[in-house]
Residue frames as qw, qx, qy, qz and C-alpha x, y, z in Angstrom:
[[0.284, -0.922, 0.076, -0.254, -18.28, -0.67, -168.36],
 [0.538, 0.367, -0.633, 0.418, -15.30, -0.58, -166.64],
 [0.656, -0.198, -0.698, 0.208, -14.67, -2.08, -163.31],
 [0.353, -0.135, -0.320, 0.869, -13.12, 0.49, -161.87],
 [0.036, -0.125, -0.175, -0.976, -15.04, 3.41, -163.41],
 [0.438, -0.560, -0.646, -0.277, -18.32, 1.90, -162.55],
 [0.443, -0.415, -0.676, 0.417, -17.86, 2.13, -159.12],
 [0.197, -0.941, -0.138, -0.239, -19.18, 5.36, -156.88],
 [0.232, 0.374, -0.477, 0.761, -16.71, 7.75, -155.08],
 [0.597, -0.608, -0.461, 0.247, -18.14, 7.78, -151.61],
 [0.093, 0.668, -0.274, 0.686, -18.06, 11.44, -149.91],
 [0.288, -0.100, -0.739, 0.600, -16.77, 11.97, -146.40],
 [0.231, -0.922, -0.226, 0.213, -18.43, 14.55, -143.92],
 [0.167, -0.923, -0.024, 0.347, -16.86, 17.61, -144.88],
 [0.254, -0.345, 0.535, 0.728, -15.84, 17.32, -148.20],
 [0.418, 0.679, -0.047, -0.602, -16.92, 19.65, -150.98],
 [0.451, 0.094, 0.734, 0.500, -16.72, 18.62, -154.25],
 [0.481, 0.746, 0.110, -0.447, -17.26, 20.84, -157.64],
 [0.633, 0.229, 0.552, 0.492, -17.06, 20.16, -161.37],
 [0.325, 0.893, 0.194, -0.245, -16.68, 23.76, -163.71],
 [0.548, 0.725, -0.374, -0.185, -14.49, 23.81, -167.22],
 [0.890, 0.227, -0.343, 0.198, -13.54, 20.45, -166.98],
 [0.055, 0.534, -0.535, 0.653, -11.92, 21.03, -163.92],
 [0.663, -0.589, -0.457, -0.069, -13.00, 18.51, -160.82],
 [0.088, 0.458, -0.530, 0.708, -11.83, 20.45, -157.48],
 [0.640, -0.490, -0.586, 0.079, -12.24, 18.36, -154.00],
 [0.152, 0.624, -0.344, 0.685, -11.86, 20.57, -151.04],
 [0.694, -0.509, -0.489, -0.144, -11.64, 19.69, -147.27],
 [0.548, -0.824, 0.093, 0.110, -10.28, 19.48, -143.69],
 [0.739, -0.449, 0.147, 0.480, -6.60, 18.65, -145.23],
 [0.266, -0.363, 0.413, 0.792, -6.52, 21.03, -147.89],
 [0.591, 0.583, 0.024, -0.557, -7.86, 21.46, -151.73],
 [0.474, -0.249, 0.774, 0.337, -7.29, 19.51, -154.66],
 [0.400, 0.641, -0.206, -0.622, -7.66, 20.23, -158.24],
 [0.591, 0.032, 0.803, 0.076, -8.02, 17.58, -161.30],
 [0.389, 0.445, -0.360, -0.722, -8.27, 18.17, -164.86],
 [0.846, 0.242, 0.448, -0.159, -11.04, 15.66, -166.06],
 [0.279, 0.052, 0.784, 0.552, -9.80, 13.42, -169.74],
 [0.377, 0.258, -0.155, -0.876, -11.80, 14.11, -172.53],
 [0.508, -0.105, -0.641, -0.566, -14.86, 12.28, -172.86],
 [0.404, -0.352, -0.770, 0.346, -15.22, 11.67, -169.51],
 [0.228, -0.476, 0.034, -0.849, -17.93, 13.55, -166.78],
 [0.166, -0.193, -0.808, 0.531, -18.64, 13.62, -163.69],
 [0.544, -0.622, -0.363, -0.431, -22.38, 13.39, -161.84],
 [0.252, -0.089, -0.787, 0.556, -21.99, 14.05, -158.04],
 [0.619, -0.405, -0.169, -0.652, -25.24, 14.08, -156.16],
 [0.887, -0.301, -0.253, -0.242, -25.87, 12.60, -152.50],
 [0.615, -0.626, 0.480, -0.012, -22.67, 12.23, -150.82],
 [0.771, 0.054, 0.584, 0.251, -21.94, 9.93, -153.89],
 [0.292, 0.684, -0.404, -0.532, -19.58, 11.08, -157.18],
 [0.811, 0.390, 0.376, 0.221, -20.03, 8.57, -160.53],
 [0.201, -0.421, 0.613, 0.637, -17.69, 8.74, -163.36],
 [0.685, 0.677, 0.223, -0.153, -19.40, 8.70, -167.16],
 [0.388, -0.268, 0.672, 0.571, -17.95, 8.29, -169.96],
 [0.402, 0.433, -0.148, -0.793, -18.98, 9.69, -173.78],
 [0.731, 0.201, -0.467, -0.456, -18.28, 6.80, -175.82],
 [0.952, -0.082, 0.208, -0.210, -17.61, 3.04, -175.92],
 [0.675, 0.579, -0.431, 0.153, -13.95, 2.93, -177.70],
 [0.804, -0.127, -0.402, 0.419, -10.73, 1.17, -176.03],
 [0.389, 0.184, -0.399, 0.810, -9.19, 4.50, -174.90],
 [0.426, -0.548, 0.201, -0.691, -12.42, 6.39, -173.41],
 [0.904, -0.197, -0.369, 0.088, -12.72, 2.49, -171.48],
 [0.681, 0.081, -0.374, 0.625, -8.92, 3.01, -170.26],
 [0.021, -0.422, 0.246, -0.872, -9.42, 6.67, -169.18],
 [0.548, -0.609, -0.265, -0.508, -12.88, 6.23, -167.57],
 [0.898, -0.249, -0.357, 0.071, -11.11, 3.78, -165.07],
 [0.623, 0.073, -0.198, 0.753, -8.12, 5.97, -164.45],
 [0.104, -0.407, 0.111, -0.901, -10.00, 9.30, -163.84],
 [0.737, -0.554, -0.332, -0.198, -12.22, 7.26, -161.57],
 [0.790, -0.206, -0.413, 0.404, -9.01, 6.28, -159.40],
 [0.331, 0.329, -0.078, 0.881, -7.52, 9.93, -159.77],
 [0.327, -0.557, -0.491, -0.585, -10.74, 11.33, -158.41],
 [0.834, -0.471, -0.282, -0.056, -11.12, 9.01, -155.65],
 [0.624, 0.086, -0.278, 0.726, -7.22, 9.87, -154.82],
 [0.098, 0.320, -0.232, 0.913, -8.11, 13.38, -154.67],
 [0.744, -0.600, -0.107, -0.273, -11.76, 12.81, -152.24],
 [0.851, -0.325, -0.346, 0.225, -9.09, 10.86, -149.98],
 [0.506, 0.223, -0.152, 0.820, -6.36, 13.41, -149.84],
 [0.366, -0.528, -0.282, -0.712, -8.75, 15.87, -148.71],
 [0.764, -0.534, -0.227, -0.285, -10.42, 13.73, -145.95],
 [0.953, -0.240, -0.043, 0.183, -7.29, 11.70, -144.81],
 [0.025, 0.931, -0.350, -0.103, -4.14, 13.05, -146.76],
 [0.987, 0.101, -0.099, 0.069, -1.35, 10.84, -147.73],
 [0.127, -0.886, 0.444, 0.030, 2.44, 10.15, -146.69],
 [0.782, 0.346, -0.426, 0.295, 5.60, 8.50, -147.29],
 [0.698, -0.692, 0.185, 0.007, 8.05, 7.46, -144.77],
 [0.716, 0.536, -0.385, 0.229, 11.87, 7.57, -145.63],
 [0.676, -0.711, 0.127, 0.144, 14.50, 6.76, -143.20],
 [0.326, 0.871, -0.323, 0.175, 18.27, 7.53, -143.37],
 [0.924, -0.327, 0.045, 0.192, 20.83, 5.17, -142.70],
 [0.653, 0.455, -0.171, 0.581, 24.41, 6.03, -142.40],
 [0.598, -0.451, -0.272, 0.604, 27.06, 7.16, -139.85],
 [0.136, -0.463, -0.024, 0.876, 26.58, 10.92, -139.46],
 [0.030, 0.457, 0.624, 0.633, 23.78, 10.88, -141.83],
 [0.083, -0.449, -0.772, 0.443, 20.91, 13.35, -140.77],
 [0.023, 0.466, 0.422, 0.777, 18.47, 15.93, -141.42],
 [0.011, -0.578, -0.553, 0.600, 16.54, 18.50, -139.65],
 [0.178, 0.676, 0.520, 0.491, 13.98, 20.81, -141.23],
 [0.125, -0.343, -0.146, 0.920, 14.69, 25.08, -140.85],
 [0.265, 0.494, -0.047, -0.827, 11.42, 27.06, -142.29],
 [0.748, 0.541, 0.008, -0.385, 10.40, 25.78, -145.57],
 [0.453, 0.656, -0.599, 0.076, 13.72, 24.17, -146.25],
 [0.976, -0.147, 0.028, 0.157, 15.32, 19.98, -145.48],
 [0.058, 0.754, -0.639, 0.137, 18.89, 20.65, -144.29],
 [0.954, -0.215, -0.046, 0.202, 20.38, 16.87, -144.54],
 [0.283, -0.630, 0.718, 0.092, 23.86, 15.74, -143.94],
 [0.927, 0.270, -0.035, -0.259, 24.39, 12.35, -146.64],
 [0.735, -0.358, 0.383, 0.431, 28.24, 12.11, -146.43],
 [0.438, 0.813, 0.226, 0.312, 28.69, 14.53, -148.95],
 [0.266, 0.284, -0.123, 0.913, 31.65, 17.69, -148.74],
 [0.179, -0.172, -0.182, -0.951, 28.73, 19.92, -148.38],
 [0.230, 0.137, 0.824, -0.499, 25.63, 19.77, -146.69],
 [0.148, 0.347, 0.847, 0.375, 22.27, 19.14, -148.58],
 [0.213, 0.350, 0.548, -0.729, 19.65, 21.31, -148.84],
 [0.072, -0.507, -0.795, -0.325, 15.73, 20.72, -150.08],
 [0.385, 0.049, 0.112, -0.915, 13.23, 23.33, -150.49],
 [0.051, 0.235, 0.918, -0.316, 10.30, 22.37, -149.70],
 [0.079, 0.188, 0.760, 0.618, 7.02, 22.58, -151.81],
 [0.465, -0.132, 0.305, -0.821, 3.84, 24.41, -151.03],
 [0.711, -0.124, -0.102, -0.685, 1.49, 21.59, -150.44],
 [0.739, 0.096, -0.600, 0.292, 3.94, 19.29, -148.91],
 [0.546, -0.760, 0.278, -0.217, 4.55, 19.02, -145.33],
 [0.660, 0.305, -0.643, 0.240, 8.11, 17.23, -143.69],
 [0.503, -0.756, 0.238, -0.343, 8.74, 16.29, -140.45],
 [0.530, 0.437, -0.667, 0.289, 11.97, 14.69, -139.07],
 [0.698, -0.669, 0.129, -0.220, 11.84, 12.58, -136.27],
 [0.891, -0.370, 0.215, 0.153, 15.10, 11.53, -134.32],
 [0.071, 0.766, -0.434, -0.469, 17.13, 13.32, -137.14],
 [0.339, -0.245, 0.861, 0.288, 16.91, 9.84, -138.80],
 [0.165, 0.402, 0.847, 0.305, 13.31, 9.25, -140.36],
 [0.115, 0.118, -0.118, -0.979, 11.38, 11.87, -142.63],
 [0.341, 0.530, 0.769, -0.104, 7.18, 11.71, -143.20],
 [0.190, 0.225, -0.075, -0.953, 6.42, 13.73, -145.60],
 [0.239, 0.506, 0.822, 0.109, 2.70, 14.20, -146.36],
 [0.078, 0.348, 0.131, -0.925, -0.18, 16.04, -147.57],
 [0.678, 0.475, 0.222, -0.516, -3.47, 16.36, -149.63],
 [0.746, 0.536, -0.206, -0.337, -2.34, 15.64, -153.40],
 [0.901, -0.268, 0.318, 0.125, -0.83, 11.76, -153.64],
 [0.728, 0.556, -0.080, 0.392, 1.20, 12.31, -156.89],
 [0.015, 0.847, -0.328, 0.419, 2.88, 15.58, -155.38],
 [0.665, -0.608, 0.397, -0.174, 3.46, 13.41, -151.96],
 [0.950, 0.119, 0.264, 0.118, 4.83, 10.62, -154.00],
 [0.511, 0.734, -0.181, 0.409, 7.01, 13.06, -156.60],
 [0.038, -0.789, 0.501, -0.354, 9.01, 15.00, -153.68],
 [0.860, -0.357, 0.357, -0.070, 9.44, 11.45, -151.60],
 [0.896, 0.377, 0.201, 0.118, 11.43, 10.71, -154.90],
 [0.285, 0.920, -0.019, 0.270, 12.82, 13.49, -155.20],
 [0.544, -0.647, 0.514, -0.148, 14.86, 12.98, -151.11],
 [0.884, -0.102, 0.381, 0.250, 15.49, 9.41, -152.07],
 [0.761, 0.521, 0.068, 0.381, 17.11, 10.24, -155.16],
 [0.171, -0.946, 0.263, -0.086, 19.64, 12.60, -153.30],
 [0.189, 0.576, -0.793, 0.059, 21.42, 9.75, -152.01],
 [0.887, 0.019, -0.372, -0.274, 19.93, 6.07, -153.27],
 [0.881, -0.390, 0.263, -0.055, 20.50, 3.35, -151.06],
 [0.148, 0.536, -0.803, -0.213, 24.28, 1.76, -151.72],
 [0.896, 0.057, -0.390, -0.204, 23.69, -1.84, -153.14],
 [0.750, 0.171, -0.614, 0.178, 26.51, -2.70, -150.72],
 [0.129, -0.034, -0.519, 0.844, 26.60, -1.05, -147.50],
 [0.247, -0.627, -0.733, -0.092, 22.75, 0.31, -147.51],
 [0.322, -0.368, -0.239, 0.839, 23.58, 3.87, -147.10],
 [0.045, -0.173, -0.267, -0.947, 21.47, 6.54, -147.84],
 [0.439, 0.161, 0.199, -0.861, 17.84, 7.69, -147.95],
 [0.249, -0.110, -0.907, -0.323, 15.08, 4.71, -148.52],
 [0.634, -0.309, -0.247, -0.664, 11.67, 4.09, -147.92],
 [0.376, -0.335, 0.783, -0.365, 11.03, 2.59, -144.42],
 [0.766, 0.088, 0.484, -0.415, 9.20, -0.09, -146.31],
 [0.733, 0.527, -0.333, -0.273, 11.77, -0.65, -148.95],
 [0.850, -0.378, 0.334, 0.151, 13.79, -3.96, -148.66],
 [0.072, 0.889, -0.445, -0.086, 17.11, -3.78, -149.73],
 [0.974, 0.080, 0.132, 0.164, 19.28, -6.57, -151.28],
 [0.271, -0.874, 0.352, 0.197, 22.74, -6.20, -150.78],
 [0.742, 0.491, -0.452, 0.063, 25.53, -7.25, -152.98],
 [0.881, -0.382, -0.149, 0.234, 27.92, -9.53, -151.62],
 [0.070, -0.925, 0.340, 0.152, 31.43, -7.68, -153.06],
 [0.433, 0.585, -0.685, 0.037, 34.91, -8.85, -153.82],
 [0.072, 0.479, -0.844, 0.229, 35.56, -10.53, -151.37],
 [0.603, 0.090, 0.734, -0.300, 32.70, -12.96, -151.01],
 [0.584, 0.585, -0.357, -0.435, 33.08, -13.35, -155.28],
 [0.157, 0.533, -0.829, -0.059, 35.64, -16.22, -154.60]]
């Protein structure tokens, strides 16, 4: 068995959970969340408590069992809890503020920036300097957090732009500290 895949999901209070055409769908106080199960894998959920199965005994149903266990368990948490990223924005006259469905930055660009904003994503800008963006499904929270940074990546030498408040940053020295 695998390690992972053994293990039970653990339900909260006030999350639903249903399994129908291969399809696992948590649903709770922060939202819904949908999961297409792997093949050969099935889910028992009974008690407050969801198990992962698995059909056979080969290396790849092994690899999945463990990985649709984790997915699962991602999407029970999202649900209950919800997940976020924290980016923060460094740079003179950098900033952002959020109009309607839509991230209006400033990056030191001509032109000002603008991100639409995803149904099942939430932003919020505090201080016009650091963005949270969360919500229910961790990939999605994780994809569009990528998506901001990658507007305008930290500079390796100055440390401008849009980074995770929890990324550390190593800075090149430049020309003039080459000699």
């Amino acid at each position: 068995m695998s390690r992972i895949g053994k293990q039970p999901i653990p339900l909260p209070s006030g999350v639903k959970v249903r399994v129908a055409d291969g399809v696992f769908t948590a649903e709770g106080p922060k939202g819904k969340v949908s999961q297409r199960l792997a093949a050969g894998t099935g889910v028992e959920a009974n008690d407050n408590v969801v198990q992962v199965t698995r059909q056979s005994d080969e290396r790849e149903a092994r690899a999945r069992h463990g990985l649709m266990r984790a997915l699962l368990a991602n999407a029970v948490a999202g649900v209950s809890k919800g997940f976020s990223k924290t980016l923060d924005i460094v740079g003179v006259g950098f900033r952002a503020e959020v109009k309607g469905r839509e991230l209006h930055m400033a990056l030191g660009y001509s032109h000002p920036v603008v991100f639409s904003i995803p149904t099942g994503v939430d932003v919020a800008v505090e201080k016009n300097t650091r963005m949270t963006v969360s919500g229910a499904d961790r990939q999605q929270v994780g994809q569009v957090a990528a998506e901001i940074r990658n507007l305008r990546p930290p500079d390796p030498y100055k440390g401008k732009g849009v980074r995770y408040s929890d990324e550390r940053l190593r800075l090149k020295v430049g020309k003039a500290g080459s000699k």
